[in-house]
C-alpha positions in Angstrom: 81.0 57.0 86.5 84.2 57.2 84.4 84.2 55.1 81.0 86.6 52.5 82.0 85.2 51.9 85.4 81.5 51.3 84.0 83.4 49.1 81.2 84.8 46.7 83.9 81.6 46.7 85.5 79.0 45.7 82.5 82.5 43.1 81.6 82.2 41.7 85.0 78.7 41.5 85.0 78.8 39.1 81.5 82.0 37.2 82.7 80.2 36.4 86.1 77.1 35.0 84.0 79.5 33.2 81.4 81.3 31.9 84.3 78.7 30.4 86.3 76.9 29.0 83.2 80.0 27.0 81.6 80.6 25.5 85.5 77.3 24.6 86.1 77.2 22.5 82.7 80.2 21.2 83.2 79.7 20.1 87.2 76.0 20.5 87.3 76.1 21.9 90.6 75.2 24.8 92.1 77.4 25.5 94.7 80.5 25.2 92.5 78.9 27.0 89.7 78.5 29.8 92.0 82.1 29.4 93.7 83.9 29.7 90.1 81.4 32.0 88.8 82.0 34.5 92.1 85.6 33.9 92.5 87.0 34.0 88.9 85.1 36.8 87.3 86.6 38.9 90.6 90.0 38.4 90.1 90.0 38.5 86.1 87.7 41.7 86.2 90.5 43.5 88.6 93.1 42.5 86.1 91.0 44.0 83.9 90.3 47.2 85.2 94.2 47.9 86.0 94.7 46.2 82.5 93.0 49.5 80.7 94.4 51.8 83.7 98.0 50.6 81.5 96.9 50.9 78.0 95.1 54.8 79.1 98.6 55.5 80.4 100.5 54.0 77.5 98.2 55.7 74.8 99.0 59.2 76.8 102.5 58.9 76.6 102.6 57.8 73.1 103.6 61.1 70.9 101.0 62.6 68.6 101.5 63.0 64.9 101.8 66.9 65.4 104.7 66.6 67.6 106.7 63.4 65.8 108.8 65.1 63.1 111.4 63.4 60.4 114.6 64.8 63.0 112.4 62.7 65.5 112.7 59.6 63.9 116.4 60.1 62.5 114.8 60.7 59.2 117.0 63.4 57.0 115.4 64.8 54.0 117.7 65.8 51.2 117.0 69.7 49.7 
């Protein structure tokens, strides 16, 4: 299992159990508590998922020290 897929699943796991815990003390029912704490979780932990999908990309195309140079960044050194 890849890092960011096993990531989303241990964060899903704690958000479902956060979830279902703050609804049940606030409603003190079960039902609901297991509605919000299904439903929620779900939806946040695919926004999630595609959320570090982005950042993996972004990181990748950000350039490395090795390749940035002074010309790069319009920087002139004087001799």
């Amino acid at each position: 299992m890849n890092q960011a897929l096993f990531k989303t699943a241990t964060f899903a796991l704690l958000h479902f159990g956060v979830a279902f815990s703050v609804t049940f003390a606030l409603t003190g029912s079960i039902a609901v508590a297991t509605g919000v704490g299904l439903v929620e979780p779900l939806v946040n932990t695919l926004a999630f998922y595609f959320h570090e999908r982005a950042w993996k990309r972004a990181e990748a195309r950000r350039p490395t020290a090795a390749r940035v140079t002074g010309a790069d960044c319009g920087i002139v050194r004087a001799r």
